[in-house]
C-alpha distance (Angstrom), angle and dihedral (degrees) to the residues before:
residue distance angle dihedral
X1 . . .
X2 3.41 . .
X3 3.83 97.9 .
X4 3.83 86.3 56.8
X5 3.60 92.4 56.5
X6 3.62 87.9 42.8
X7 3.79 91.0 57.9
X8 3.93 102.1 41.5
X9 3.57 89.5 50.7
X10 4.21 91.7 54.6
X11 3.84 82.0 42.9
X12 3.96 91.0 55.5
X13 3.99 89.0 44.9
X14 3.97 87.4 56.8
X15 4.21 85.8 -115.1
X16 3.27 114.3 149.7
X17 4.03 101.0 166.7
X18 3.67 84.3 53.0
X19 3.65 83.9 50.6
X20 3.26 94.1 59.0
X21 3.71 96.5 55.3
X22 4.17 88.6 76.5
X23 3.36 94.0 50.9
X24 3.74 123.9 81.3
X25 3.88 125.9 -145.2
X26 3.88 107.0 -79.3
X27 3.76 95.7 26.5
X28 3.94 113.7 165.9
X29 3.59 129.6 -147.8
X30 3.51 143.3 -166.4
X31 4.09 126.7 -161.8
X32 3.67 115.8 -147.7
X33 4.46 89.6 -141.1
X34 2.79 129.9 72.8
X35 3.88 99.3 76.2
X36 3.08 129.2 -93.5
X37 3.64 101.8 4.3
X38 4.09 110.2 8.1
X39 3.71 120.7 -147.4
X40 3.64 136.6 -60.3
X41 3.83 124.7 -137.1
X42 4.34 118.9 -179.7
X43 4.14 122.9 -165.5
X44 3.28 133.1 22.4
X45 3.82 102.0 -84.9
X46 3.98 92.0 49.7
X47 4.03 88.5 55.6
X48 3.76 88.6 49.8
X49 3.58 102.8 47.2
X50 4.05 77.7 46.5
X51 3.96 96.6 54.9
X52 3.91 89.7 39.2
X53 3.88 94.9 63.6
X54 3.33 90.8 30.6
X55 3.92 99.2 66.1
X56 4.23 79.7 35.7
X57 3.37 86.3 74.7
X58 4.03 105.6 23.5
X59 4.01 90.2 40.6
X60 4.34 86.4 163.0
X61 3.90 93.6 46.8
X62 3.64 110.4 131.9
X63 4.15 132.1 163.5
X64 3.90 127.9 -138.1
X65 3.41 114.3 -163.7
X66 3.90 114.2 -149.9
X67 3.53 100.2 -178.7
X68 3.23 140.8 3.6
X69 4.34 137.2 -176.4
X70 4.00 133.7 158.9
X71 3.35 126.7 -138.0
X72 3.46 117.0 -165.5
X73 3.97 113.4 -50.6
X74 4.14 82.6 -20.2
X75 3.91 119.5 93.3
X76 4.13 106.8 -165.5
X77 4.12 108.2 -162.2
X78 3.68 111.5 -175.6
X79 3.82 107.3 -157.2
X80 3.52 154.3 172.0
X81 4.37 120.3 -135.7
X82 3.88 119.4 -154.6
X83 3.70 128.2 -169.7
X84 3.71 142.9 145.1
X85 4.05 111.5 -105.9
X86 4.29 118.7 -144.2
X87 4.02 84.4 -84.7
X88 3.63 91.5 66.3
X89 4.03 91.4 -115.2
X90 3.83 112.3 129.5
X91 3.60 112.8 -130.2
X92 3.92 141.2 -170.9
X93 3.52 146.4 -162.5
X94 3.92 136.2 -172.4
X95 3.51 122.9 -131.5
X96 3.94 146.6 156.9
X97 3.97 120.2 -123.9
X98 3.99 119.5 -163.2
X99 3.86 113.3 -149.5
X100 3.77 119.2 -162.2
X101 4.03 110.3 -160.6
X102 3.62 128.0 -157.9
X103 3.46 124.0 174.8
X104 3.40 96.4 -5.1
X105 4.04 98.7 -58.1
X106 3.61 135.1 83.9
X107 3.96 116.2 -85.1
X108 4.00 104.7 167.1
X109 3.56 127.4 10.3
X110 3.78 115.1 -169.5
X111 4.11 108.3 -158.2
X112 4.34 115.1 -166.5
X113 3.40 120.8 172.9
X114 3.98 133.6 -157.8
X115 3.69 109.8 -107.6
């Protein structure tokens, strides 16, 4: 659990590199948006091109995690996403992301999101 707390704090400071360091080589990841089936991203260098233009264009983005348990190799974080929107208005959503870890890093994360 620690390397998922490890890697939602580097998301919340914007740092991708140190990102990166949770994730191993060929790690996969789902979005939860697009509808229905959000986007998929494989490797290392896909995710981080990924996070990069994502906190382009979300530059206030930031995740809370309210709870948080493994099971297993599987790490499930239940949390809640803020961010301002074009208007100005911040926003949120809750959501539930499933973490798969091998070898002690990050190879799939799995992100859903109510709504």
């Amino acid at each position: 659990m620690r390397n998922a707390l490890q890697f939602y704090e580097a998301f919340n400071g914007h740092d991708v590199a140190r990102m990166m360091q949770w994730l191993n080589e060929d790690c996969h990841l789902e979005t939860s948006g697009p509808a229905p089936d959000g986007l998929v991203y494989t490797g290392k260098e896909a995710l981080a091109r990924y996070w990069e233009e994502f906190f382009r264009e979300s530059p206030q983005a930031q995740i809370e995690v309210e709870d948080i348990f493994g099971l297993g190799m599987r790490v499930v974080a239940r949390r809640r996403m803020t961010w301002v929107d074009a208007q100005g208005e911040e926003r949120s959503v809750r959501g539930v992301d499933i973490l798969r870890i091998k070898d002690g890093l990050i190879s799939e994360i799995l992100a859903y999101k109510k709504g």
